[in-house]
N, C-alpha and C positions, 0 to 999 in steps of 0.2 A: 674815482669821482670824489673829489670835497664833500665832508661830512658839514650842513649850515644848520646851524641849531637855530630851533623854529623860534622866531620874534615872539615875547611876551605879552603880555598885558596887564601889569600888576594892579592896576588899577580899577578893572573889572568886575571884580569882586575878594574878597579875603581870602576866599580857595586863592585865586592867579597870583595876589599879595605873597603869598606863602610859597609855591612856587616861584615867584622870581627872586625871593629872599633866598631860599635856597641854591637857586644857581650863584646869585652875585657872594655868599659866603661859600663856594665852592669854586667859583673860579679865583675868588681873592686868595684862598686856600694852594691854589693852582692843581687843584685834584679833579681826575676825568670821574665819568659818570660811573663806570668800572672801578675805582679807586676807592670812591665813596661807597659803594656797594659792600664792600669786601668790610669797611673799616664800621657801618652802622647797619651789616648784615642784613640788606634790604636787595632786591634783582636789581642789578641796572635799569630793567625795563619799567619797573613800578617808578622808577626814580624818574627814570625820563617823561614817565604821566604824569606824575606829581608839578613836576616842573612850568609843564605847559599846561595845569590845571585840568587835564583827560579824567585823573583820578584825585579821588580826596585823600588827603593823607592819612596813614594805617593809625592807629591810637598809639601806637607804640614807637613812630616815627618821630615826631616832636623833643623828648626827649633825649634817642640816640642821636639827631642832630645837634642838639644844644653840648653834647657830652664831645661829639667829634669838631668843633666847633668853637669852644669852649665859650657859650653863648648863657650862659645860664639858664632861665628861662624865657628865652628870649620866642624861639619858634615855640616852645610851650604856650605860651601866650597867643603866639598868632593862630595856630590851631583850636585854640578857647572859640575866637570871632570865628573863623573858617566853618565849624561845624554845627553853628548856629543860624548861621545866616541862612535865608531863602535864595537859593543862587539864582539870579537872571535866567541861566542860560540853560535851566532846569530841565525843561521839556526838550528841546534838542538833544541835551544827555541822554534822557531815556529813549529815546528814537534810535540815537547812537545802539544804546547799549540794545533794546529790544532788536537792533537789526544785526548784531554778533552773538545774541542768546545762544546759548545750546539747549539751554530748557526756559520754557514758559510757563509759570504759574501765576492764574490772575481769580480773583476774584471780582466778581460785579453784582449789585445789588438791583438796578435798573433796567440797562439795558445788557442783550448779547455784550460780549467784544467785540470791540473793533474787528481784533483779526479774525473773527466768525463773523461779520456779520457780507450780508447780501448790498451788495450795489443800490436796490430800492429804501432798504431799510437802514442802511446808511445814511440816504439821502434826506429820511423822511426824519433819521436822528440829529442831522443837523441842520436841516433845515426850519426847526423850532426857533433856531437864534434869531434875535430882531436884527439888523439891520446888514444884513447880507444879501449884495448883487447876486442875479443868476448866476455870472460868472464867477464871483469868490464863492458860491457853494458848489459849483460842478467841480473848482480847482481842490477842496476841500474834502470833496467826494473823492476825488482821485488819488491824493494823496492815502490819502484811507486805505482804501481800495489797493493801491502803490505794497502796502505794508505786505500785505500778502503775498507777492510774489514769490518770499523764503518757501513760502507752503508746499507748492510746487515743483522745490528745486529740486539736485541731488542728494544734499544734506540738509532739512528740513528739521526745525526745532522740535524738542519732546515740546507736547502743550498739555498742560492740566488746567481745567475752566472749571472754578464754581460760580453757576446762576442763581440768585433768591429765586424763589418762584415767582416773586411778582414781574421776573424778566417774561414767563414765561402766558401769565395773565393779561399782562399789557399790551394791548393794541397799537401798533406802530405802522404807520401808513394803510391804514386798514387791513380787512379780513383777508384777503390774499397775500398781500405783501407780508405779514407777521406767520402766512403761516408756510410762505417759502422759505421763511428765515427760521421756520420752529424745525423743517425740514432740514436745513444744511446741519442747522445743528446738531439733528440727533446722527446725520451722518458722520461725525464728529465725535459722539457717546465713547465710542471704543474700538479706537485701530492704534495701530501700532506705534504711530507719533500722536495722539492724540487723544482726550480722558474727558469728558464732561460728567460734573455730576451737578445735582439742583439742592440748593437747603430749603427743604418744604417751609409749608411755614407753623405745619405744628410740631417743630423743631425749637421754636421759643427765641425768645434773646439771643444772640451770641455777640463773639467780640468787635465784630466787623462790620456791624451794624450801621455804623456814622458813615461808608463812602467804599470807593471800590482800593482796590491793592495789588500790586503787580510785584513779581518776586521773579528778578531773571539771575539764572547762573550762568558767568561768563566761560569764554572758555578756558580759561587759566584757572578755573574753579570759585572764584570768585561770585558772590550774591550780592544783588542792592536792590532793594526797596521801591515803590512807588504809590506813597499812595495819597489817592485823589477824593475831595472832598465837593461841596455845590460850587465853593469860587474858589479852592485853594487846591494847592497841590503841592505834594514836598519830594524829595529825590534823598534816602535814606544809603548813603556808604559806608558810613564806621558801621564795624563789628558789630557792637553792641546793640543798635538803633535794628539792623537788619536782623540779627537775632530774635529780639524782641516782636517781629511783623512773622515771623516764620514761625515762632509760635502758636498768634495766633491765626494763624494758614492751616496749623495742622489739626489745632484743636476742631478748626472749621470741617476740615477734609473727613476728620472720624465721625462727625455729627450729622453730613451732608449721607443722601441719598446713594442708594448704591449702583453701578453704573446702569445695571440692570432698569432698577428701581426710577430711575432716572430717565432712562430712557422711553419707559412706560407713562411719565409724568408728561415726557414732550409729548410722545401720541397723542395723549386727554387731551392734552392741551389744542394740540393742531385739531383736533374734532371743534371745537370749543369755538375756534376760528373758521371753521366749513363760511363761505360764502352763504348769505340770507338764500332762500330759494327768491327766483324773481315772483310776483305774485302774477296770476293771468291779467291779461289784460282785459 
């Protein structure tokens, strides 16, 4: 079968720029994607991500192109804009990427995760949005909902979840609904693919304070970043950037509760939420 190398889009954003820069000085070159590999010591397969903008290019890439290429700083350059920019197509990447994890690390200050959380209390988490049909919040709910099905599978991702305690104060579709979901979670605490722990909150300041953050390792070993703010959200791939979040992830992880400890916090909590008694009539 014909090998069709997938259509570009350079124009998309500076990541795609940069990939399809790289193909048209590789095919001008007349060098296969193997060739190129061998010559700026990168896997073919990274090259062929790059290409089709899948992955951001490595820091160290820029350069060995320019040298195999003799471009000067030409792809230097383009990877300056590339690793700056807010890419479009952000949130679909991490979807991507969160549905090939092999391990999940997230933190949240708010609410549950997503992929902890309950069908109800999903609902009741997106349904605060203003102007949302019943139907884009049930499609929405689903999708959600969707994410989880890895959980299940035969190869199911490691998860590590840190929650503020104010996830676990918060009232979220009411007193049943928040404490089915303080339920799933502590079922979550501590099994074998799975670690929840809570940062009380006489744990004080820490670095994570501004918004939540998601840390997936791929399976080629690979880690990128995510992390999400009230309106904003960024998609972290160079080394350095994901370094920096995984920092502070661990400093979080040694400060946070212990799974024990943790798990004694959901009980209080789920009491806290017991349904009102109804009064006599």
């Amino acid at each position: 079968m014909k090998f069709t190398p997938k259509e570009l889009t350079p124009y998309l954003s500076a990541r795609h720029y940069f990939g399809s820069e790289q193909r048209r000085h590789r095919e001008l070159a007349r060098l296969s994607l193997m060739q190129l590999a061998d010559i700026v010591n990168f896997s073919k397969s990274a090259l062929a991500r790059v290409e089709t903008a899948e992955l951001m290019p490595a820091p160290e890439l820029p350069n060995a192109l320019d040298a195999a290429f003799g471009t000067e700083q030409y792809f230097h350059g383009l990877y300056q804009l590339a690793k700056r920019e807010a890419h479009p197509d952000q949130y679909r990447r991490f979807m991507d990427f969160e549905s090939r994890a092999e391990v999940i690390e997230v933190y949240e200050p708010q609410v549950v995760p997503g992929l902890l959380q309950t069908r109800g209390y999903a609902r009741a988490c997106l349904g605060c949005q203003t102007g949302l049909s019943a139907e884009q919040l049930e499609e929405r709910v689903n999708a959600r909902m969707s994410r989880q099905d890895r959980l299940t599978s035969d190869s199911p991702p490691y998860r590590w979840a840190i929650v503020d305690e104010a996830v676990l104060r918060r009232q979220v579709g009411g007193r049943e609904c928040t404490r089915k979901q303080l339920a799933r979670l502590l079922e979550q605490v501590d099994t074998p693919d799975s670690k929840v722990q809570v940062m009380p909150f006489d744990a004080g300041p820490h670095p994570l304070m501004g918004g939540a953050v998601n840390l997936l390792t791929l399976p080629d070993g690979t880690t990128v970043a995510y992390e999400e703010g009230i309106e904003t959200a960024h998609l972290h791939e160079a080394p350095e950037a994901v370094k920096k979040w995984r920092r502070k992830y661990e400093v979080l992880r040694a400060n946070a509760l212990s799974l024990a400890e943790s798990a004694e916090l959901i009980r209080e909590a789920m009491e806290d939420h017991k349904p009102c008694d109804t009064p006599p009539s």
